[in-house]
Structures are given as C-alpha cells and as structure tokens.
C-alpha positions in Angstrom: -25.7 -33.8 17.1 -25.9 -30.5 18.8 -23.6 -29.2 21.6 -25.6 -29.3 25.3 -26.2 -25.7 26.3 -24.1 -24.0 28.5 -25.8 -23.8 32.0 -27.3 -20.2 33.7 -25.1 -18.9 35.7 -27.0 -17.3 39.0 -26.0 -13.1 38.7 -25.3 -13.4 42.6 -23.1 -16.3 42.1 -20.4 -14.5 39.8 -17.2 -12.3 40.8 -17.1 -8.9 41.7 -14.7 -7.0 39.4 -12.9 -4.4 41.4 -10.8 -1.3 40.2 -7.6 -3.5 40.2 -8.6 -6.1 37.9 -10.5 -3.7 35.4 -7.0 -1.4 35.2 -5.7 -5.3 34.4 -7.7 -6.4 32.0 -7.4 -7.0 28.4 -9.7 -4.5 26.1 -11.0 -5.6 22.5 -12.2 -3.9 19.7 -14.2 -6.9 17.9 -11.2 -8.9 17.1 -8.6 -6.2 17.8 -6.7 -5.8 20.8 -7.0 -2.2 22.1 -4.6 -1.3 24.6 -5.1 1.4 27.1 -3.0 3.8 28.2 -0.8 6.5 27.8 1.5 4.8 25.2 5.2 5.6 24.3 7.1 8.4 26.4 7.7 11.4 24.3 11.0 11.5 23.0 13.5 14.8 23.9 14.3 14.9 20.6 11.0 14.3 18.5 11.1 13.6 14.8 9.8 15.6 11.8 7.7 14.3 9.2 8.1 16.0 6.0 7.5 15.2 2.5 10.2 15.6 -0.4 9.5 14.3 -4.2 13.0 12.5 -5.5 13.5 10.4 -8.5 12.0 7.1 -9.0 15.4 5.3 -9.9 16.8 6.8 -6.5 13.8 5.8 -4.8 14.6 2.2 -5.8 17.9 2.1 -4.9 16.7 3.3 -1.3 14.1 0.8 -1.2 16.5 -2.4 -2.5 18.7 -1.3 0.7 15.5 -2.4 2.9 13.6 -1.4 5.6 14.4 2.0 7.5 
C-alpha cells in the first residue's frame, strides 16, 4: 500500500521569509548542523599549540589520568 501524495502547495499561498526569520533559522549541511556566526569570543589570553615528543610510558600515565 503506498503513501497518498502530499498535495501542491500554490507558490502564492506560502510564507514570506523576511530578514528576521532567515538570521533565525537553522542551517544544514546534509545531515550536519552548520551554525552561523561569529563563534567563540577571542580569549585575552589565547593558547599555544605546540608539539613536544615524550616517552611512551609517560604518555600513558598522562593518558590513564583522563581527559584534559
């Protein structure tokens, strides 16, 4: 048994989107939620990445403490 199609909707019949709702609304990416905008504040006192090469018996210890 097959689902009844959904009915036309008339072009002149359906809502306006104004400026308001578009800054509102939810943007996707496929499946993935995209947001918009200009993301976190920067910090006043930003962090360094940087890369150091240390033992792999300390780097097991460091990782049994967990996360962070």
């Amino acid at each position: 048994m097959c689902a009844a199609p959904a009915p036309l909707i008339d072009p002149d019949d359906t809502l306006l989107l104004t400026s308001e709702m578009l800054a509102r609304a939810e943007a996707f990416g496929g499946d993935t939620f995209a947001r918009w905008g200009q993301g976190r504040p920067k910090s006043d006192a930003a962090k360094e990445q940087i890369s150091i090469r240390i033992d792999q018996d300390i780097l097991a210890k460091l990782r049994e403490a967990g996360q962070g």
